[in-house]
C-alpha positions, 0 to 999 in steps of 0.5 A: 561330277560331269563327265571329264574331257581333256585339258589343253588351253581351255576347259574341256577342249578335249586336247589329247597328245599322241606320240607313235612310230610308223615305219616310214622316212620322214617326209610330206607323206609320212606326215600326212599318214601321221594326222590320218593315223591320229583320225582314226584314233578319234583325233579331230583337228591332228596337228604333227608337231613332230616328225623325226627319223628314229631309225633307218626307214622309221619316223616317230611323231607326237601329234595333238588333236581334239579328242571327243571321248569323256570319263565319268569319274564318279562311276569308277570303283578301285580298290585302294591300299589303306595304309596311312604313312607314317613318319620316319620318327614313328616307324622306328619307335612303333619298331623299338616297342617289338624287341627286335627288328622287323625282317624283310626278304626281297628279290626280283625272281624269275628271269628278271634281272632289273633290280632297280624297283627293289633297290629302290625300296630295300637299299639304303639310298632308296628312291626320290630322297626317300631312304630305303629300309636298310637305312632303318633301325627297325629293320633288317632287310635282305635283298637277294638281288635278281633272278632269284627263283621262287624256290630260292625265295621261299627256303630264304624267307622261312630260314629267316623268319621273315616279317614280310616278303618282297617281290618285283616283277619288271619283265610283263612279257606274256604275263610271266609276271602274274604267272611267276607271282601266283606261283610263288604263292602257291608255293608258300601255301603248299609249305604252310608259311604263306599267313605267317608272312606279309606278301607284297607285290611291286613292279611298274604293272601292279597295283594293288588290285592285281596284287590282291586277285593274285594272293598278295597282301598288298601290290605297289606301283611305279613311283612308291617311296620306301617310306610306304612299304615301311609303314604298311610293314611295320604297322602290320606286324605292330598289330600282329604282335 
């Protein structure tokens, strides 16, 4: 495959659309200081589309403009969750041949208080019309909600002989995520549970490399369904049995 440039109105224009804020009132000179500040970001041709005051003595602009930067897709390498999806239909049968239900422990740990990844994916209106795993037969799911600390977690997730454990990271500031994460399995290896428990990771700056590199068995990013972590959860404690 050739090198891949943006596409506008034809291919490989190279068109490519910014959006920033300057501290500056709209005007003719913050305008020009928008197209001058899209040149320097490699922009040929910036066009300011838009130029509206989003705060006292602050404008936000969206420009577009020619960009002559390419990407060889071929030459990159990512690590991908092979998982297959399987449907609603399958995931409580393959749950019915266990003789019991699959438990799942979840929270946002840490000081994060933003719960809407792990609602998505534990309650039982889950995400995109997409139900959560509450809505299962094959599973019995916890969600402790936010700020649960590591330690919490962890007593939870061993006094229910959990299947699997979810963790939702939201809060990146200063990469307390990756920090907070780590940490919790850390903990789990120091008290003996951390392989008797599938560890998945999620949260709007994971995937699922990072959730390897951190000691995760599987990471989930912005748009997972439930239906994902429950086929992932349910076929791997179908092959552990």
């Amino acid at each position: 495959m050739n090198p891949l440039r943006a596409y506008g109105d034809r291919h490989n224009d190279g068109m490519v659309q910014m959006s920033f804020t300057l501290e500056l009132a709209p005007s003719v000179r913050a305008k020009e200081a928008a197209k001058r500040f899209a040149e320097h970001h490699g922009l040929s041709e910036p066009l300011v589309t838009t130029m509206e005051e989003c705060a006292k003595g602050y404008s936000f602009f969206v420009v577009y403009g020619h960009s002559k930067h390419s990407v060889d897709a071929d030459a990159i390498d990512v690590v991908e969750l092979e998982s297959p999806i399987l449907e609603r239909s399958e995931i409580e049968e393959r749950g019915k041949k266990l003789g019991r239900k699959i438990v799942v422990v979840g929270a946002c740990t840490g000081s994060d208080a933003h719960t809407v990844g792990i609602d998505a994916i534990l309650n039982y209106k889950g995400y995109a019309g997409d139900k959560g795993l509450e809505s299962y037969k094959a599973f019995e799911a916890f969600n402790l909600g936010a700020q649960v600390e590591n330690e919490q977690l962890a007593a939870r997730a061993v006094a229910l002989s959990a299947d699997a454990v979810l963790i939702s990271q939201i809060i990146t500031q200063r990469n307390c995520h990756k920090e907070n994460a780590a940490a919790f399995i850390e903990m789990a290896k120091a008290q003996g549970f951390r392989h008797k428990m599938l560890m998945l990771l999620g949260g709007p700056r994971i995937d699922h490399k990072l959730a390897l590199e951190l000691g995760f068995d599987a990471g989930f990013g912005p748009g997972t369904k439930p239906s994902e972590v429950a086929s992932l959860i349910v076929e791997h404690v179908h092959k552990a049995k």
